[in-house]
C-alpha positions in Angstrom: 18.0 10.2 -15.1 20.8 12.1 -13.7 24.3 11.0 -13.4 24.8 10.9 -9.6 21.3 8.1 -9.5 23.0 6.2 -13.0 26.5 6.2 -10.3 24.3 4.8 -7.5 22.6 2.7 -9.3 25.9 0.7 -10.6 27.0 1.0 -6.9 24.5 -1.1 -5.6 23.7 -2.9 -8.3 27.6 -4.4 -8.4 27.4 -4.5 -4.0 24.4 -6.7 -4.0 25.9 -9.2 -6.9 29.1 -9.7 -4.7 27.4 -10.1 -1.5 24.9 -12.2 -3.1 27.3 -14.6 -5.0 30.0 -14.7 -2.0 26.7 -15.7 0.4 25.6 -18.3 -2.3 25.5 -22.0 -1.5 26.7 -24.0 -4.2 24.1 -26.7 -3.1 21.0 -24.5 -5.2 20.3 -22.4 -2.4 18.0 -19.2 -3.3 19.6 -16.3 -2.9 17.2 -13.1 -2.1 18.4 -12.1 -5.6 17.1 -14.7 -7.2 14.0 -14.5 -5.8 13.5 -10.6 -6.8 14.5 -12.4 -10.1 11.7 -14.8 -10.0 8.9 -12.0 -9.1 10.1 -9.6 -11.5 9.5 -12.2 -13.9 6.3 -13.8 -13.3 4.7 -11.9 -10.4 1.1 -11.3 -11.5 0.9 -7.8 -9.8 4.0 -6.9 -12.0 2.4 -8.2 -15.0 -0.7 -6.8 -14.8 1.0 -3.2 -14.1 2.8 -3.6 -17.1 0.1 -4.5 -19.3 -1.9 -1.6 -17.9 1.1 0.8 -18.9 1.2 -0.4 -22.5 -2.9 0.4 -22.2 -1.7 4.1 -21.2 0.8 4.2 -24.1 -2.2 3.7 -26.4 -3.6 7.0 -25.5 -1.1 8.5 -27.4 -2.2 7.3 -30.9 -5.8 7.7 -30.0 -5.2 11.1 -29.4 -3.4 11.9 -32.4 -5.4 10.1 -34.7 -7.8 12.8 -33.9 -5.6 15.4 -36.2 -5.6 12.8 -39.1 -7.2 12.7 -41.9 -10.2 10.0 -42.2 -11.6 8.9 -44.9 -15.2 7.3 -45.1 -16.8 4.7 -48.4 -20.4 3.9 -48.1 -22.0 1.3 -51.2 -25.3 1.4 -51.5 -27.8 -1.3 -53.9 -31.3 0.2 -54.4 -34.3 -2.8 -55.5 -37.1 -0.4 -56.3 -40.0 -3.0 -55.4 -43.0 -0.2 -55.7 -42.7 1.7 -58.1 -44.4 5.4 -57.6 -47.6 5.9 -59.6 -46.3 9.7 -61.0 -43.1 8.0 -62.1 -42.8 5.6 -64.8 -39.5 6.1 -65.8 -38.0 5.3 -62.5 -34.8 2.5 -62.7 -35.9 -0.6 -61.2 -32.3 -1.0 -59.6 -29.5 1.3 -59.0 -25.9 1.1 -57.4 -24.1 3.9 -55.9 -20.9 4.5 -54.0 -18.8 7.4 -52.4 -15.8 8.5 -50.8 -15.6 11.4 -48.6 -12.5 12.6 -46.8 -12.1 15.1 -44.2 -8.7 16.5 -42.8 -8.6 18.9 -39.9 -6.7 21.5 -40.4 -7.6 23.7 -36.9 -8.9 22.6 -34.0 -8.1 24.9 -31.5 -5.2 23.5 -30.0 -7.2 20.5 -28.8 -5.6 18.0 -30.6 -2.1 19.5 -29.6 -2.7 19.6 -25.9 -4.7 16.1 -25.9 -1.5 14.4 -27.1 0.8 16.4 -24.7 -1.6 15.0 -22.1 -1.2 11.9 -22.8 2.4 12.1 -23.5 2.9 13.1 -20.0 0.4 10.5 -18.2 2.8 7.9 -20.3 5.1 9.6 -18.0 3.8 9.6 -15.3 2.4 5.8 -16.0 6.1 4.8 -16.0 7.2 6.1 -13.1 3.9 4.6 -11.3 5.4 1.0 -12.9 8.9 1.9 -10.7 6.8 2.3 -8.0 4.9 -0.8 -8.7 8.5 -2.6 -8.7 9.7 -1.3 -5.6 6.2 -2.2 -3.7 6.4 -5.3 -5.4 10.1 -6.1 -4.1 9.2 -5.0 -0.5 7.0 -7.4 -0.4 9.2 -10.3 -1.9 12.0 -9.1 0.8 9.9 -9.2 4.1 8.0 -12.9 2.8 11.8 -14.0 2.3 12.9 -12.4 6.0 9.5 -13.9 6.8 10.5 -17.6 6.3 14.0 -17.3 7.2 12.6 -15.9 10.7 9.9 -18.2 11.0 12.4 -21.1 10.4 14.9 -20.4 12.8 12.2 -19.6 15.6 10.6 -23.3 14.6 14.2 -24.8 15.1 14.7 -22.8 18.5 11.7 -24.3 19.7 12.6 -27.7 18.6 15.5 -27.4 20.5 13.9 -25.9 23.3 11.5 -29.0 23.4 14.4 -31.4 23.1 16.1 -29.4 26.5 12.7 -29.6 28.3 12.1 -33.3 27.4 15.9 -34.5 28.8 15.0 -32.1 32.0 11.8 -34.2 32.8 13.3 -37.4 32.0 15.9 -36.2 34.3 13.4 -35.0 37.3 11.6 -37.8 36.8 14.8 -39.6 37.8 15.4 -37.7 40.4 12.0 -38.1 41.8 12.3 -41.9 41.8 15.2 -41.6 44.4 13.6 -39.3 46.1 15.8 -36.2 45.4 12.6 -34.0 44.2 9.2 -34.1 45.0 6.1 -34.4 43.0 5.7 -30.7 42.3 9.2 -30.4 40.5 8.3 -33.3 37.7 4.5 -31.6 37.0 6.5 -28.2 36.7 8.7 -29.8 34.3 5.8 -31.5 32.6 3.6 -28.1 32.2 7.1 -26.2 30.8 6.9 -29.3 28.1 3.4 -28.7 27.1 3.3 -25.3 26.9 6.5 -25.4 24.6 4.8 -28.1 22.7 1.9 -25.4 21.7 4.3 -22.5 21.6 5.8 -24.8 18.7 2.6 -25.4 16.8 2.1 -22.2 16.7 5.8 -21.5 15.2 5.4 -24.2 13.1 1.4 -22.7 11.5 3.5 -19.4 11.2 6.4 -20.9 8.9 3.6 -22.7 6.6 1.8 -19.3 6.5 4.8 -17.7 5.9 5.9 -20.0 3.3 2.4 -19.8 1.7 2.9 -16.1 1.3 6.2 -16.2 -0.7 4.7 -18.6 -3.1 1.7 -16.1 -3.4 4.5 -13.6 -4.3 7.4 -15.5 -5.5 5.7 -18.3 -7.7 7.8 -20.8 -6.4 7.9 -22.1 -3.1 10.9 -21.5 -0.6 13.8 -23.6 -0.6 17.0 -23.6 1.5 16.6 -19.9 1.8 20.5 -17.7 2.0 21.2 -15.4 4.2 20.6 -11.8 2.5 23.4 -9.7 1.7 24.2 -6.5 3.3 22.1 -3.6 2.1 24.3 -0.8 0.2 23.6 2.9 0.1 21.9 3.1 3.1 21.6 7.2 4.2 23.4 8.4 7.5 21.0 10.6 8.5 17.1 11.3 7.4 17.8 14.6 6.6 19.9 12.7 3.5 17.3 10.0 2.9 14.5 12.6 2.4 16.4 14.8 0.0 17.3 11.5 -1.7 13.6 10.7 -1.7 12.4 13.8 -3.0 14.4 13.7 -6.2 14.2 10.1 -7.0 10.7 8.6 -5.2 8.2 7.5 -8.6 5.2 8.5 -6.5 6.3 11.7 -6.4 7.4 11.7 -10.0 3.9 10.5 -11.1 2.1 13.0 -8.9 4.1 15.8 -10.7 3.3 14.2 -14.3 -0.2 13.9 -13.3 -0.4 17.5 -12.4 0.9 18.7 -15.8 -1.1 16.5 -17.3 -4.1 17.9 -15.7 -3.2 21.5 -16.9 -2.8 20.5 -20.8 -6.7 19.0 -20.2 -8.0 22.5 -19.5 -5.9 24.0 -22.5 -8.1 20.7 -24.3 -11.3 22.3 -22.8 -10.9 25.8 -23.8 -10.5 24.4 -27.0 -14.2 24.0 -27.2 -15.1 27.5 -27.3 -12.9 28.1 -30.1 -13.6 27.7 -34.0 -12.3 24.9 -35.6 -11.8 24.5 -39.2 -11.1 21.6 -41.6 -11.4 20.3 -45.6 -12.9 17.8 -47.0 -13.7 16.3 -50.5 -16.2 14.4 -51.5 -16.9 12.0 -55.2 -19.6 9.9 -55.5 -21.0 7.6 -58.5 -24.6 6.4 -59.5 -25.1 3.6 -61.7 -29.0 2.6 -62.9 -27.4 -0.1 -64.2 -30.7 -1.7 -66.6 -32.1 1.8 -67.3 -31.4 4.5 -69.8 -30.8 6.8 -67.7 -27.1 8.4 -67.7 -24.4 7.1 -64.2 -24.3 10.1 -62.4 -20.9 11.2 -60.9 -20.4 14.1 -58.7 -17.1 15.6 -56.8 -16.6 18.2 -54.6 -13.7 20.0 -52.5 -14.3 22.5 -50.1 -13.8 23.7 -46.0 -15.9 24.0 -43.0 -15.0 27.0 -40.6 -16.7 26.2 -37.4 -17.7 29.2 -34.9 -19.1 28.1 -31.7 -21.6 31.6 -31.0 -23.6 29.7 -27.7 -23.3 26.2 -26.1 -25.2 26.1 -23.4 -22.6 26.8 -21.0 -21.4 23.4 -21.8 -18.0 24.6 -22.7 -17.3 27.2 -19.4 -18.5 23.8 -17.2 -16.1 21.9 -18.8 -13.2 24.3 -18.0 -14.1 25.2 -14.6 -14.3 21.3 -14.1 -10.9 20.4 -15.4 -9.3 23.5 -13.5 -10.8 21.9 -10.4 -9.6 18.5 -11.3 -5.7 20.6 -11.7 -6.2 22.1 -8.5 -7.2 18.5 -6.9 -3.6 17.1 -8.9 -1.9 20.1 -7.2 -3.2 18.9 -3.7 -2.3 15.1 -4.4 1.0 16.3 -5.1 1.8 17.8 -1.9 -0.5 14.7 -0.1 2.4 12.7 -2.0 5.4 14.6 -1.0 3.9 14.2 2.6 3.4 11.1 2.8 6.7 9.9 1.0 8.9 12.2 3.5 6.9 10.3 6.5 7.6 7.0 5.1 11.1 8.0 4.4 11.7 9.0 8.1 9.7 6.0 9.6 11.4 3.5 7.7 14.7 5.3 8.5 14.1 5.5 12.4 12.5 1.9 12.5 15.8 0.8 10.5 18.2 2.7 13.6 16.0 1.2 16.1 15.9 -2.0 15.1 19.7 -1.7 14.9 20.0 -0.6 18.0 17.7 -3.7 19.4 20.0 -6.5 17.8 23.0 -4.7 19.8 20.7 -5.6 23.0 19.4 -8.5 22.4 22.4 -10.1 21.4 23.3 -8.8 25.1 20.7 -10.5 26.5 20.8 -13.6 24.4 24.9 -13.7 25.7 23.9 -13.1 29.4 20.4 -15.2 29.6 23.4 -18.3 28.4 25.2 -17.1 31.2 22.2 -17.2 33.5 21.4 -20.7 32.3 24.4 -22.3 32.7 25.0 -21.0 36.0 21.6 -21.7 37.3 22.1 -25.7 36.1 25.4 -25.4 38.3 24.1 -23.9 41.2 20.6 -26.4 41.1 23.2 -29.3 40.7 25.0 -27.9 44.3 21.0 -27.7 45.6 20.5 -23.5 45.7 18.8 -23.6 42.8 15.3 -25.7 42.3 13.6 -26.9 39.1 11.5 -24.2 39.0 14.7 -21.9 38.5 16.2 -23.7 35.8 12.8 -23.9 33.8 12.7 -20.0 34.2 16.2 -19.4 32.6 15.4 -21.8 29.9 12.7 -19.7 29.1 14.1 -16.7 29.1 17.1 -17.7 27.1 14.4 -19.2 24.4 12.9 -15.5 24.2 16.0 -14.0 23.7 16.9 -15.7 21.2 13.6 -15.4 19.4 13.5 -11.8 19.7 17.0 -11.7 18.0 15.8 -13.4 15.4 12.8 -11.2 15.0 14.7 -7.8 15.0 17.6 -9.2 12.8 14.5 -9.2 10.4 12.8 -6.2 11.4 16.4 -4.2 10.7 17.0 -5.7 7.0 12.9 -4.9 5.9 13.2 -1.8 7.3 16.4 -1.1 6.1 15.0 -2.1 2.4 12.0 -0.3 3.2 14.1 2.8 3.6 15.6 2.3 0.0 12.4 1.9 -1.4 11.0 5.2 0.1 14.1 6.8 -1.2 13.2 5.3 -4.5 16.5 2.8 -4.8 14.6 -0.5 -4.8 13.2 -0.6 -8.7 14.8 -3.8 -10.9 18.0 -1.3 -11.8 19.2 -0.6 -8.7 19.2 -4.5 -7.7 21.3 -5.8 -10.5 19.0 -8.3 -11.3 21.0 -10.2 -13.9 18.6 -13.0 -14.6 17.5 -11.7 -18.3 16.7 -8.3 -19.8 14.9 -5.8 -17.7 11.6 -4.5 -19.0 11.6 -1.4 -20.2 8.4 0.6 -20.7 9.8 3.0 -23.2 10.3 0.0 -25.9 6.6 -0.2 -26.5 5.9 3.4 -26.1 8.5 3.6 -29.0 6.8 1.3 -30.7 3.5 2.3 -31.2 3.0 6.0 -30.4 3.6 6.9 -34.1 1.2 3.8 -35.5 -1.8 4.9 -37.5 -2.8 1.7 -39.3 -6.1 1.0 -38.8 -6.0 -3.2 -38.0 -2.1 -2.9 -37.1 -3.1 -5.2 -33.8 -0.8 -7.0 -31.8 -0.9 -10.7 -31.0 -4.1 -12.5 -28.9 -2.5 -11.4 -25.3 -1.4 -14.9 -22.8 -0.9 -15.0 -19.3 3.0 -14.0 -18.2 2.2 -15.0 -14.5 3.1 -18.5 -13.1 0.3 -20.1 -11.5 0.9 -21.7 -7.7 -1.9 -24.2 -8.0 0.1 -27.3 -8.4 2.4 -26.0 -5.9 2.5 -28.5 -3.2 1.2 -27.8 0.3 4.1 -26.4 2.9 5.1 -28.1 5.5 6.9 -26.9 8.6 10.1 -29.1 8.4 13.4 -26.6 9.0 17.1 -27.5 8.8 19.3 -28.3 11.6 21.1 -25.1 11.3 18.0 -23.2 10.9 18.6 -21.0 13.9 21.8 -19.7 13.2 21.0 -18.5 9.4 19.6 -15.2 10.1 
């Protein structure tokens, strides 16, 4: 890792945990840090991944163990129940045992490359589990925008229902002393109903919403803080890509798998080489009731191997494995393709989205405006019902579609440091305990060669949601104006 990522990494790390603690509600609010926390911790995804890379770092022993010694015992206990007719003197019973081991001294090179293979999928297995992380943490960031979105646009309708219900009370009123007519109150009475559904909907969004960050999160949503500012965002996406290039896992993984692929070919030209080991041997006979002598034997020696025709098998092999290279060389490029298009989509939806809260806080500050002086001009009798249900409406969409790009900007804008490959566990400072790391149990069992040197009967790390309690739509009062 190099020291300009280490730098950034701090950077960011130390920006989120002061934005996040000076946003933090001293009422156990969850912070957006906390709930990375939380999945990092139990999210089943993560878990899983993990488990699957300390599988990969298994590879490494099997493939060494191949260069080992091994040693073989057989016992055998012979009951001669027939005994042959031109053989008198044959023991009723015997007992024999023997030992044989063979070390291999030369296999050509396959043993070497197969661990440099595997070596290098660890690799690449690791930098997969970053990218695992920052999908992972994506995820956890739009369900959290998700609710907080979903909850203000609840509240805004609310409100909006609240406005609509004291406007018909009012033309109903109005219509008893004869100041509108018949047509104003069902206009205010069809603006009331549609609102009405335009709320259910809102509200089945928020519970699907809040569903979803269970699913991810493990626990369910609770007085959710506003996020904190996003650090280290690139100016331009000529930065972000360069950024991406050097420090994007995919792309990492994709290069590890490619030189992983070329040590398997060196493994399969191996098989049209000679191989050559030693081996000794001892074994012992006992006719235990007979007269006849224990017989012992022991034996050292070598076997030189020389391949002379296989069949073709080992040419297929190698043509098959310097296909499967040239197929890693073309994911790579796929890769760096498609991780310089995310990397500039994510950076142009982040600018847009930008750009749209500038103008729709514009229009949410002028449809107000509109509102307030359509009320005053209807209350002087130049403006009628109709025109004050209109404005209503269009200040409620304003407002909603602030809402909605305040959270389009931050996803994208995390979206953007994830392309880059600034969204893993040690760029977010999560502080809630100590950070996995996959290299610990790489350490710790690429040089095992005990036979039954197991590791403990594995147990489920993921939280289960199933006594989770159903969610509800309720929001608080200041719902609207978290985001």
């Amino acid at each position: 890792m190099t020291a300009k990522r280490l730098s950034f990494r701090r950077t960011t790390a130390t920006a989120l945990l002061l934005l996040t603690s000076g946003l933090a509600n001293p009422a156990m609010a969850e912070t957006l840090q906390g709930a990375l926390a939380k999945a990092y911790a139990s999210n089943p995804t993560l878990t899983g991944a993990r488990a699957g890379q300390r599988a990969t770092d298994e590879n490494v022993p099997i493939q060494k163990a191949s260069g080992r010694p091994s040693v073989q015992s057989q016992a055998q206990f012979q009951e001669l129940v027939v005994r042959p007719s031109n053989s008198f003197l044959a023991p009723h019973r015997s007992a024999s045992a023997s030992v044989s081991i063979d070390v291999p001294i030369y296999q050509g090179g396959a043993v070497r490359d197969g661990v440099k293979a595997a070596k290098t999928r660890v690799e690449a297995g690791q930098a997969n589990l970053r990218g695992t992380e920052a999908s992972i943490f994506s995820q956890v960031v739009g369900a959290y925008m998700d609710v907080i979105r979903d909850s203000a646009i609840v509240s805004l309708n609310l409100a909006n229902i609240n406005v609509l219900n004291t406007n018909l009370q009012a033309s109903n009123d109005r219509f008893e002393v004869g100041d509108l007519t018949r047509t104003d109150v069902a206009q205010s009475q069809s603006r009331l109903a549609l609102a009405q559904s335009d709320l259910q909907n809102a509200q089945a969004n928020l519970i699907a919403s809040r569903e979803n960050y269970i699913a991810l999160v493990g626990e369910a949503p609770d007085n959710l803080e506003a996020p904190p500012i996003l650090p280290g965002l690139p100016e331009t996406p000529e930065a972000a890509v360069q950024v991406a290039l050097a420090d994007n896992p995919d792309i990492l993984s994709a290069q590890k798998a490619r030189e992983a692929a070329r040590y398997d070919v060196k493994v399969a030209k191996a098989g049209s080489l000679p191989t050559l080991s030693g081996f000794t041997q001892g074994s012992y006979t006992d006719y235990m009731d007979s007269d006849i002598a224990a017989n012992k034997q022991a034996a050292v020696g070598a076997t030189l191997a020389i391949p002379l025709y296989q069949g073709g098998r080992p040419a297929a092999q190698v043509r098959q494995r310097q296909a499967q290279e040239s197929q890693a060389m073309e994911q790579q490029i796929e890769v760096e393709r498609g991780v310089i298009a995310q990397t500039r989509s994510a950076f142009a939806s982040w600018q847009a989205s930008l750009n749209a809260i500038e103008s729709n806080q514009k229009a949410v500050d002028a449809s107000g405006l509109s509102l307030e002086g359509v009320r005053a001009e209807n209350s002087v009798g130049s403006r009628t019902i109709l025109d004050i249900l209109d404005a209503e409406q269009e200040a409620l969409r304003a407002r909603v579609q602030l809402v909605t790009v305040r959270r389009n900007a931050y996803v994208a804008g995390f979206s953007l440091l994830a392309a880059m490959g600034h969204a893993q566990a040690d760029d977010l400072g999560l502080e809630s305990g100590t950070l996995y790391d996959p290299t610990v149990n790489y350490g710790r069992v690429k040089g095992k060669w005990f036979d039954w040197d197991y590791d403990a009967a594995p147990m489920p790390l993921a939280t289960r949601t199933v006594d989770t309690l159903p969610q509800n739509a309720n929001v608080s009062p200041d719902a609207a104006q978290r985001p």
